[in-house]
C-alpha positions as CSV (number, residue, x, y, z in Angstrom):
1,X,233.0,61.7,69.6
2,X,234.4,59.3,72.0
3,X,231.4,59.8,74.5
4,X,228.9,59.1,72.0
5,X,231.0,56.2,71.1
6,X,231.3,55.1,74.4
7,X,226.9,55.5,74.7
8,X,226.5,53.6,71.8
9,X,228.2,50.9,73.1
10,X,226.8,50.9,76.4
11,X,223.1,51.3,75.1
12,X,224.2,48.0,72.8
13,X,225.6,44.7,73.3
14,X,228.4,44.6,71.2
15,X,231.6,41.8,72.4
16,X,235.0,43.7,73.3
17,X,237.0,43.4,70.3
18,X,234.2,44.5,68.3
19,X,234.6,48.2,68.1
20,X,232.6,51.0,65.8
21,X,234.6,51.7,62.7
22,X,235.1,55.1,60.4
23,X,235.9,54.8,57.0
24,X,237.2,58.7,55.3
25,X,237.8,58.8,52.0
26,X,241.1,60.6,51.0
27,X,240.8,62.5,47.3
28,X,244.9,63.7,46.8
29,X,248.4,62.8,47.8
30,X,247.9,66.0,50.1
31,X,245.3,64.9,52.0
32,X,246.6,61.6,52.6
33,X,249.9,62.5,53.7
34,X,248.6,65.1,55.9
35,X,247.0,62.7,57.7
36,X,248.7,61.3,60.9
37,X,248.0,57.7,60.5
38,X,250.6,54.5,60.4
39,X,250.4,53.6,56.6
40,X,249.6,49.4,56.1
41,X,252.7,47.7,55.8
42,X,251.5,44.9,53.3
43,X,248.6,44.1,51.3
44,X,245.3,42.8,52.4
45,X,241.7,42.7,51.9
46,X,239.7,45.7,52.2
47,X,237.0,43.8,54.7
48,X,240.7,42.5,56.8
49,X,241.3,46.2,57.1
50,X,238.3,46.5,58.9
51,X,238.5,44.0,60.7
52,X,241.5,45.1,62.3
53,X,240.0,48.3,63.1
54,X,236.9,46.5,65.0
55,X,240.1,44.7,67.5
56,X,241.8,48.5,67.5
57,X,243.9,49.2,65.2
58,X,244.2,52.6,63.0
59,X,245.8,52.2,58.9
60,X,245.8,54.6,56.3
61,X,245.7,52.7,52.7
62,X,246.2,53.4,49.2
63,X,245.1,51.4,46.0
64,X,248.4,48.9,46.3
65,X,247.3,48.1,49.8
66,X,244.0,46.6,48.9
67,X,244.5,43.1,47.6
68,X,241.3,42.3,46.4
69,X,240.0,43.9,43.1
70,X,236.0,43.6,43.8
71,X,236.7,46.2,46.7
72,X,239.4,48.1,44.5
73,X,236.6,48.8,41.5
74,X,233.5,49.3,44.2
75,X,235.6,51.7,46.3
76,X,236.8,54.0,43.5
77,X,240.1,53.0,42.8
78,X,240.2,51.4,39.9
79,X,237.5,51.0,37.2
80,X,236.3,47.6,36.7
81,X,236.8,46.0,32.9
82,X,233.5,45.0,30.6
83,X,233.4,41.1,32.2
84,X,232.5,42.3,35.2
85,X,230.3,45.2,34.6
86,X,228.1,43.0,32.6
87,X,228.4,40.2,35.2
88,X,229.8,37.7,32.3
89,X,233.2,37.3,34.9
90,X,230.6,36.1,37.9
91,X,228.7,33.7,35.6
92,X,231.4,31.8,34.6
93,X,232.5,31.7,37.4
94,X,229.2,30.0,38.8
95,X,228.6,32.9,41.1
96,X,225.1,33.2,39.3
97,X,222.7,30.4,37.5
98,X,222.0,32.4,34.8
99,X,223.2,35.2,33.0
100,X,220.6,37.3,33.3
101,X,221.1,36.9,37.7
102,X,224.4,38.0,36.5
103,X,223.8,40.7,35.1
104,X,221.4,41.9,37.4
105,X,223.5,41.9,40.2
106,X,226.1,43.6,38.4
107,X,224.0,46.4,37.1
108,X,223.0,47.3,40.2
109,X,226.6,47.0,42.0
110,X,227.3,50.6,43.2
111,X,229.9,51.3,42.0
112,X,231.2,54.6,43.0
113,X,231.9,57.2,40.7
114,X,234.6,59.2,42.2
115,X,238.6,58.9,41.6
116,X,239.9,58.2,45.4
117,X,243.3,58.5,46.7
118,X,243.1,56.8,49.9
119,X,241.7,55.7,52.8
120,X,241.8,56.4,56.7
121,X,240.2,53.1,58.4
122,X,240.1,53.3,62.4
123,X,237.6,52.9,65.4
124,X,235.4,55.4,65.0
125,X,235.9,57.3,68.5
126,X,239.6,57.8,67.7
127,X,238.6,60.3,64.5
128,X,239.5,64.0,65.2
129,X,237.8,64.6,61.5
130,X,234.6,63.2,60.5
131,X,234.4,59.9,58.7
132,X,232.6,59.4,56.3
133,X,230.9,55.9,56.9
134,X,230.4,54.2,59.9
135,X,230.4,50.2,60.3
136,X,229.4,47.8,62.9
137,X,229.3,44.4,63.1
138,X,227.3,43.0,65.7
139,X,224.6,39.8,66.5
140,X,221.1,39.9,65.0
141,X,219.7,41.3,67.9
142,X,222.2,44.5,68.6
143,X,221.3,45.3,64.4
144,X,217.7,45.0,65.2
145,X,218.4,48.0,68.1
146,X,220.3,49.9,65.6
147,X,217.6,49.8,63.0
148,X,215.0,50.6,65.7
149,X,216.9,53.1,66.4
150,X,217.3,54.4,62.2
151,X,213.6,53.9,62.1
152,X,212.6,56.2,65.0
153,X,214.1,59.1,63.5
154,X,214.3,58.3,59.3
155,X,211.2,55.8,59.0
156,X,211.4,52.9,56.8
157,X,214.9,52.3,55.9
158,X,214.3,52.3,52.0
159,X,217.6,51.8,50.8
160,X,218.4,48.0,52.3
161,X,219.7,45.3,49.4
162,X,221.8,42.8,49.5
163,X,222.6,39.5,47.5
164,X,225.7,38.0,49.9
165,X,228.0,39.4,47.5
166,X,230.8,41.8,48.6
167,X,229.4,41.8,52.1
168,X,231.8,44.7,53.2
169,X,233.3,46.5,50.6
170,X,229.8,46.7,48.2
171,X,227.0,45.8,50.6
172,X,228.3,47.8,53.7
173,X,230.9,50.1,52.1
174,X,229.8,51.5,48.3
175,X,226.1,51.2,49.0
176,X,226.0,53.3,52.2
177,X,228.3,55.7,50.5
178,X,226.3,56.0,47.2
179,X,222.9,56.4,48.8
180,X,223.7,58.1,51.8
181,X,221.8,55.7,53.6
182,X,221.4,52.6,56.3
183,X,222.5,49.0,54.9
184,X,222.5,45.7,56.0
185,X,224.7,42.8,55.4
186,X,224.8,39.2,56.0
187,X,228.5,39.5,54.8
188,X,229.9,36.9,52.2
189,X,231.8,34.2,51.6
190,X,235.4,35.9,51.3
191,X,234.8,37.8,54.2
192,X,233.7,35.0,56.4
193,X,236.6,33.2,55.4
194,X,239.9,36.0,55.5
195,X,238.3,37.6,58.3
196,X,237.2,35.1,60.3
197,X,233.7,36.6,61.3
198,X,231.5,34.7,63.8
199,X,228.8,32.5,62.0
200,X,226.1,35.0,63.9
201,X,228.0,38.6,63.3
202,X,225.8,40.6,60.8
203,X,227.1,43.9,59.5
204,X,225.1,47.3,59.3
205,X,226.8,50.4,58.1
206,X,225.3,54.1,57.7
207,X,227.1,57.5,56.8
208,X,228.3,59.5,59.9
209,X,225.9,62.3,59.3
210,X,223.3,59.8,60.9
211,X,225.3,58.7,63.6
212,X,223.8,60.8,66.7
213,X,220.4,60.8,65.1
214,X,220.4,56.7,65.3
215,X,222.0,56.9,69.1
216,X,219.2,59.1,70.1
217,X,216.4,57.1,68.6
218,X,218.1,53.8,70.2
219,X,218.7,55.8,73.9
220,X,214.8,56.9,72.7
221,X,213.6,53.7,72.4
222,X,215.2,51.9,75.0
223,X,212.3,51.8,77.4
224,X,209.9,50.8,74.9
225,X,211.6,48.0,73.0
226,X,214.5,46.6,75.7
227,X,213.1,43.8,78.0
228,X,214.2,44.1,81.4
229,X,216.9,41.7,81.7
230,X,218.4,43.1,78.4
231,X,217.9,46.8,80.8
232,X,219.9,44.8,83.7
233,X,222.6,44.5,81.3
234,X,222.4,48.0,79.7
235,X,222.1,49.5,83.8
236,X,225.7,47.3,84.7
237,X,227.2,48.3,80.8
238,X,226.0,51.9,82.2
239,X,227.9,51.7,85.7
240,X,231.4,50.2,84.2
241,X,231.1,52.9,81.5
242,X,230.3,55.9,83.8
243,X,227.1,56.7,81.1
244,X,223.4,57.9,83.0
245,X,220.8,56.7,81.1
246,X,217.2,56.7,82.3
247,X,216.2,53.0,82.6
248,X,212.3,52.3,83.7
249,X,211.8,49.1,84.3
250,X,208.6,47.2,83.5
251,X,207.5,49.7,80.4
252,X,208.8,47.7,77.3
253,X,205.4,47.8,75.2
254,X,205.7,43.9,74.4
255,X,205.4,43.5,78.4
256,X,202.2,46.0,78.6
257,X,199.3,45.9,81.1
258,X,198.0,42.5,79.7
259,X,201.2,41.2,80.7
260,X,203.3,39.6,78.2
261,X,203.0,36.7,75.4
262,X,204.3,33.1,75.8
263,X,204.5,30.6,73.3
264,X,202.6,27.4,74.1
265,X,200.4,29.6,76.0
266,X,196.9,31.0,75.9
267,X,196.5,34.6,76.3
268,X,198.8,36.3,78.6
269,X,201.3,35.6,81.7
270,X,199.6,38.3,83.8
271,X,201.7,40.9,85.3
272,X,201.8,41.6,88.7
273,X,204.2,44.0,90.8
274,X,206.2,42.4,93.9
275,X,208.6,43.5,96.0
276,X,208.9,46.5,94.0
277,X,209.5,44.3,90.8
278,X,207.4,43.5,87.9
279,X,207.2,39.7,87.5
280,X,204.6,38.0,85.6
281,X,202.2,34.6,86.9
């Protein structure tokens, strides 16, 4: 795990304290005292908890850790009361112009079924079991890489909706859970503010079973997609990390024969080969 981890990473630009997280749901008292992981001290948000595993840190919770009770109903731990399944509780609050956008979003929250325990929240290359979910939070351009990377093996990624709403523990969280599937978030307004996300940090979370299938297709499509200075970076990411990749420079298909496209411009920069380098007129 912790080499694909460490790939992943290399292959992606991702800032230091921003590491992969695994999410594992826990279904008895068994199973989550089993499990060798420091227990949260004090309450918090569900989307703080993973924050604090993106800078590190390991926590297993229980319902009384999670503070806020959109991520408690979502996740499974508690079932949420008529107000909010009909979305009457977000239209008065003026989440929604109209009851009818209410309701809409709530009908198709996803809210998941299952009566959970627990949770085991950590990076994801310290997991000795598999998680179940795995979430990254990233700029624009590293989520464009991961979805390039979804796409080459799955296709279209079908299963993508969001409404800014529960960025972490619905849009990121329940959603990939429920379908099984790649989501995207432009996180929310609670998250942004108790865990003090970047204005530019997008999240994108997928279940675990797809995890090496979306490192190959990004390692896959490296060559054809990655411009050569992003390929500098990924060759020096490569030499701190120890990781081989095969890295040709010159052969993204945006930067073909032609040469490549510049705005302003007419036609093409034309590319030429010097000094063993492809530079372009």
């Amino acid at each position: 795990m912790k080499k694909e981890v460490i790939e992943f990473r290399t292959l992606l630009e991702f800032e230091k304290n921003r590491r992969l997280v695994g999410v594992k749901f826990l279904f008895s008292e068994q199973e989550y005292e089993s499990l060798h992981v420091r227990e949260a001290t004090h309450q918090m948000f569900f989307c703080m908890m993973i924050k604090a595993a993106t800078m590190g840190h390991s926590m297993k919770v229980k319902k009384e850790h999670i503070y806020c009770s959109a991520a408690s109903e979502v996740l499974g731990f508690t079932e949420p009361c008529q107000e909010v399944r009909t979305g009457k509780q977000q239209y008065e609050r003026n989440m929604y112009g109209t009851r009818d956008a209410a309701l809409d979003i709530a009908c198709d929250t996803p809210y998941l079924s299952h009566k959970v325990y627990g949770m085991c929240i950590q990076p994801l290359e310290v997991f000795e079991e598999k998680p179940d979910i795995v979430l990254a939070f990233c700029r624009p351009y590293t989520a464009m890489r991961i979805i390039q990377g979804y796409s080459y093996q799955y296709g279209m990624a079908k299963q993508i909706r969001f409404a800014g709403m529960g960025g972490i523990c619905t849009e990121l969280m329940a959603r990939s859970y429920k379908n099984q599937d790649m989501n995207v978030s432009f996180l929310c307004s609670g998250t942004r503010f108790a865990g003090e996300w970047k204005d530019d940090e997008v999240g994108i979370a997928f279940p675990f079973k797809m995890f090496l299938q979306v490192l190959n297709g990004v390692r896959d499509t490296m060559n054809t997609f990655e411009p050569d200075d992003k390929k500098e970076e990924i060759l020096q990411r490569a030499r701190i990390n120890g990781i081989t990749l095969n890295v040709e420079m010159g052969t993204n298909y945006h930067g073909s024969s032609l040469g490549v496209a510049q705005m302003g411009v007419t036609g093409y920069r034309r590319k030429k080969e010097k000094k063993g380098k492809i530079i372009y007129e």
